[in-house]
N, C-alpha and C positions, 0 to 999 in steps of 0.2 A: 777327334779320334786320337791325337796325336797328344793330346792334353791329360789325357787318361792312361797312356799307353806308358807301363813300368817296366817290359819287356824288351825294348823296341834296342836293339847292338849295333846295329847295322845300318846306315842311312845313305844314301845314294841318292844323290840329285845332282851329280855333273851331267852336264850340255843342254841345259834346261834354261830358259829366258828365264830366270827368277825375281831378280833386279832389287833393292833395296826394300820394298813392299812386302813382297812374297817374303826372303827371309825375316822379316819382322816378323811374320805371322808363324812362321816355325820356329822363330828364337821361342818366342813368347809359348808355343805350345810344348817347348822342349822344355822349359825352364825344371819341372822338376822329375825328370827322366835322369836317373845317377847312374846309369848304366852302359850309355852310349860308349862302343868302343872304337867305330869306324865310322870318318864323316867325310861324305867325297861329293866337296861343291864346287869341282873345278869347271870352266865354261859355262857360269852360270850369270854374265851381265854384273855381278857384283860390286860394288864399291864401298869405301870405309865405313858409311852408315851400318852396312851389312856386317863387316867386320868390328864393328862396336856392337850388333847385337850379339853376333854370337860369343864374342867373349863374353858379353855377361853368362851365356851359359856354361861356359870352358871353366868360370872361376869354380863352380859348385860341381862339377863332374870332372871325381878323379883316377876315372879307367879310363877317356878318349884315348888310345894308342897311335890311329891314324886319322892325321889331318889334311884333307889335299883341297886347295884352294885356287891349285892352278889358274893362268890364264883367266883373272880376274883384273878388277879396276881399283884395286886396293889403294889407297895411297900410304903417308909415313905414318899416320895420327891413326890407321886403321892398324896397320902391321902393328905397330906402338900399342893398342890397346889389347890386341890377341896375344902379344908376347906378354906382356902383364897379365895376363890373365892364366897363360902357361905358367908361369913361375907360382900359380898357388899350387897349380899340381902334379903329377908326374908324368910325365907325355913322352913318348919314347921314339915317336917317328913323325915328322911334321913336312907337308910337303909346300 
């Protein structure tokens, strides 16, 4: 659904057990979605695997406006990959 979907601005999955699995399978389904302007994966079990996928999709998508990651299990090498990946585009509020 999510693989198809060119529409899709809006994502919301804070307080969800999603854990390094799950978002792989939403990186992977977002990957060519260039429209996304709101991503809110905070309290969702995450750590750096996670935040290495989703930067792959942050480098191709350049409307994301808001990022909230909160209260995750990020480490430096995750933070390190999503901030590289912000700097290809323009991002205006990052939480």
């Amino acid at each position: 659904m999510l693989t198809n979907n060119q529409t899709l601005t809006y994502l919301q999955m804070g307080c969800n057990k999603i854990d390094d699995k799950g978002i792989k399978l939403v990186a992977n389904a977002l990957k060519k979605n260039k429209i996304l302007k709101n991503s809110l994966i905070g309290y969702c079990e995450i750590g750096t695997k996670s935040a290495k996928y989703l930067a792959k999709i942050f480098q191709t998508n350049s409307t994301l406006m808001v990022l909230d990651l909160c209260h995750n299990q990020i480490m430096d090498d995750g933070v390190i990959a999503i901030i590289d990946a912000l700097n290809l585009s323009d991002y205006s509020y990052i939480i």
